[in-house]
C-alpha positions as CSV (number, residue, x, y, z in Angstrom):
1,X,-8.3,66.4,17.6
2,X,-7.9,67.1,14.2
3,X,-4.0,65.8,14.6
4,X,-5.7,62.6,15.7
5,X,-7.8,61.8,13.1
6,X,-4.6,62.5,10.6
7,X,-2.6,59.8,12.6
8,X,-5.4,57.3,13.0
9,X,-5.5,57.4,8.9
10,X,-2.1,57.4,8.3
11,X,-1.6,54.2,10.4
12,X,-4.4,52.9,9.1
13,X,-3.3,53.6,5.6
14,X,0.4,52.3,6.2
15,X,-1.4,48.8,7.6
16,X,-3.0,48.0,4.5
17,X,0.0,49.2,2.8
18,X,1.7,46.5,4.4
19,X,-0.7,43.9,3.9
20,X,-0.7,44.6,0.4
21,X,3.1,43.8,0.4
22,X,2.5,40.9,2.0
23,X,3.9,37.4,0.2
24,X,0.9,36.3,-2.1
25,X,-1.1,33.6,-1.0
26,X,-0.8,30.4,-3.7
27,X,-3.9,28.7,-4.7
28,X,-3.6,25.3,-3.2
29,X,-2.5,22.7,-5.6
30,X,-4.5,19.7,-6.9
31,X,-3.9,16.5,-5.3
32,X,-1.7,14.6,-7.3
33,X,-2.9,11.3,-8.1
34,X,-1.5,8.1,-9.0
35,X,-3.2,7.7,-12.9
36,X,-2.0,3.9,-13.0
37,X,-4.0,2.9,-9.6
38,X,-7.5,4.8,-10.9
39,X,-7.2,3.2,-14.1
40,X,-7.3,-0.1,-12.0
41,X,-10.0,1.4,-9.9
42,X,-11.9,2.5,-12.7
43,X,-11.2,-0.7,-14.7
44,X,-12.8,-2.3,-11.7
45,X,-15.5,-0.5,-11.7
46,X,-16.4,-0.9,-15.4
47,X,-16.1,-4.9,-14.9
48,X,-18.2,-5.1,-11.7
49,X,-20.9,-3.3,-13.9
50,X,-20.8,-5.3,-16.6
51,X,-20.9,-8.6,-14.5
52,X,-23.8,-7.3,-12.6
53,X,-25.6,-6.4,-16.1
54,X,-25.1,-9.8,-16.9
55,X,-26.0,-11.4,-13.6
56,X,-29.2,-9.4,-14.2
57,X,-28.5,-7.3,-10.8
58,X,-30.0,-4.2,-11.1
59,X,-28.1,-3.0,-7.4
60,X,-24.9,-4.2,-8.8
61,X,-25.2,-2.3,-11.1
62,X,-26.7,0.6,-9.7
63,X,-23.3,0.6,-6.9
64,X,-21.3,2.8,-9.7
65,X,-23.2,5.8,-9.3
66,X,-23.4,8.4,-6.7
67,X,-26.5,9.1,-5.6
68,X,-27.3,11.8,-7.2
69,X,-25.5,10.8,-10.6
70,X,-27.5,11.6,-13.7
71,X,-26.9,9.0,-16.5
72,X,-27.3,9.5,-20.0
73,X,-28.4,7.1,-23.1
74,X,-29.6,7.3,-26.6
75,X,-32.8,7.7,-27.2
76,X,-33.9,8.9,-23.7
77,X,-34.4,11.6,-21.0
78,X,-31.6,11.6,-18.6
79,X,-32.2,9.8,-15.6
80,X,-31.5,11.5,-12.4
81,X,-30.8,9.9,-9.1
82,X,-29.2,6.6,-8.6
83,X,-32.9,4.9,-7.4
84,X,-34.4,6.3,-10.6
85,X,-31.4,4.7,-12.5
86,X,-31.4,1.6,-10.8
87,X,-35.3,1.3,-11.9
88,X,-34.5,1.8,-15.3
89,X,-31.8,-0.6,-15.6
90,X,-34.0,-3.0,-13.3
91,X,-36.8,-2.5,-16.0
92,X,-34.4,-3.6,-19.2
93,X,-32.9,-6.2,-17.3
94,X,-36.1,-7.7,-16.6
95,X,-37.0,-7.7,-20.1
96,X,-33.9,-8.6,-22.4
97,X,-33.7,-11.9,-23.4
98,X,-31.4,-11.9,-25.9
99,X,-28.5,-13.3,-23.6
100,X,-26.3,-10.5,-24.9
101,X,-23.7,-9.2,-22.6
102,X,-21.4,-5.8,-22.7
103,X,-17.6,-5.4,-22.4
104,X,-16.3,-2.2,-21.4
105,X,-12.7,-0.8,-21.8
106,X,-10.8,2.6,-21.0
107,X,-9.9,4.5,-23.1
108,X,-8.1,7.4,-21.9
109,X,-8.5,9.0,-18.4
110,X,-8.3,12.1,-17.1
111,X,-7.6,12.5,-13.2
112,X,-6.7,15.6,-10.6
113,X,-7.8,15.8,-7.2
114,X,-10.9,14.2,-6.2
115,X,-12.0,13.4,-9.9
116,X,-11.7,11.4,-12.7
117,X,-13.0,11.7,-16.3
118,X,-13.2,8.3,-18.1
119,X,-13.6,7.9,-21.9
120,X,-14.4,3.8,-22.5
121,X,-15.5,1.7,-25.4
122,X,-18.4,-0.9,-25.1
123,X,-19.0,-3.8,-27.3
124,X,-22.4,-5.6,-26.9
125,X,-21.6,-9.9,-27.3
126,X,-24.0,-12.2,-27.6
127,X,-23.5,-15.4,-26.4
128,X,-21.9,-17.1,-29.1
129,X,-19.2,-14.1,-28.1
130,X,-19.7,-12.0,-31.6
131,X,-20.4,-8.2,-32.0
132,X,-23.5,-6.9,-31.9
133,X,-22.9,-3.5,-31.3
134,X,-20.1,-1.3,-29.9
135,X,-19.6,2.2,-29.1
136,X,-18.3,4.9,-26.5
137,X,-19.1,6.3,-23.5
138,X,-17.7,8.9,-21.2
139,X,-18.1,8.6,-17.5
140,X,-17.1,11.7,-14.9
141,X,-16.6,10.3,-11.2
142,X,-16.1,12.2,-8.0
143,X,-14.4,10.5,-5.0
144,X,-16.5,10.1,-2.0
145,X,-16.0,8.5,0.9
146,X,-12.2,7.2,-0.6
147,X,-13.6,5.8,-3.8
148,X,-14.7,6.8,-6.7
149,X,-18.1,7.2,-7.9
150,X,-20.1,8.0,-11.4
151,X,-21.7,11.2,-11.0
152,X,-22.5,12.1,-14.6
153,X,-22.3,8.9,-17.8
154,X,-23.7,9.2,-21.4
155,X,-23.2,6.8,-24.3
156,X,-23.4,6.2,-27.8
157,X,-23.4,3.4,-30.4
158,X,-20.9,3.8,-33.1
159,X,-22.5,1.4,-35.2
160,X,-24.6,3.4,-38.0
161,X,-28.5,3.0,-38.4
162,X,-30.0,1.6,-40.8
163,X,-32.3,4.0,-43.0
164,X,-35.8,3.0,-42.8
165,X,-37.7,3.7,-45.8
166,X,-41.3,3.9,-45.8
């Protein structure tokens, strides 16, 4: 019996021996991507926004987030979900009258696999097409469904302040 049992470990010892010399496994690779065709995707994207902003469509411009992106601005709590952001850009829609309109541009991007990191300028126009404002913002999409969508945005204005003095 005893004869036994020393077999039964030494084969069992010599398998994982063997395993272990088996070739290592490779991590699978990222998908490679084609930069060029997301940058056009994501340009797309960025103009579809901006002409639903200034179409005053608040689905339009709610399409470029996933639904459960979180988006970012100055001056606020995040906004979580893409109904709650669609609300919130519904609400300032709704109640800008200034006639202004945005432009947005990439700047670099960033792509492997099923994601894409964008870093864009804005410039706020009004309508006599001069600058009212510009800054940056930085935009992380997943693709879903074969296309991309914002998951995570946040912005900022690059123009400086003005001090208020009391």
């Amino acid at each position: 019996m005893k004869m036994k049992t020393q077999l039964t470990t030494l084969f069992a010892v010599a398998a994982l021996f063997l395993a272990s010399c088996a070739a290592p496994t490779e991590a699978p690779q990222p998908q490679k991507v084609n930069l060029d065709e997301v940058r056009v995707e994501i340009q797309q994207m960025e103009d579809a926004y901006a002409a639903a902003e200034k179409a005053k469509d608040a689905d339009g411009v709610a399409a470029y987030y996933s639904d459960d992106a979180v988006n970012h601005n100055p001056n606020e709590e995040p906004t979580a979900g893409k109904a709650a952001i669609r609300e919130r850009v519904a609400q300032r829609l709704a109640s800008d009258t200034t006639g202004n309109y945005n432009v947005y541009k990439i700047v670099d991007l960033y792509a492997e696999g099923d994601m894409a990191v964008e870093i864009g300028s804005w410039t706020v126009m009004n309508p006599a097409g001069e600058e009212v404002d510009r800054g940056h913002y930085m935009s992380y999409f997943q693709k879903r469904d074969g296309k991309y969508v914002c998951v995570r945005d946040m912005n900022i204005s690059s123009v400086p302040k003005v001090p208020v003095t009391l």
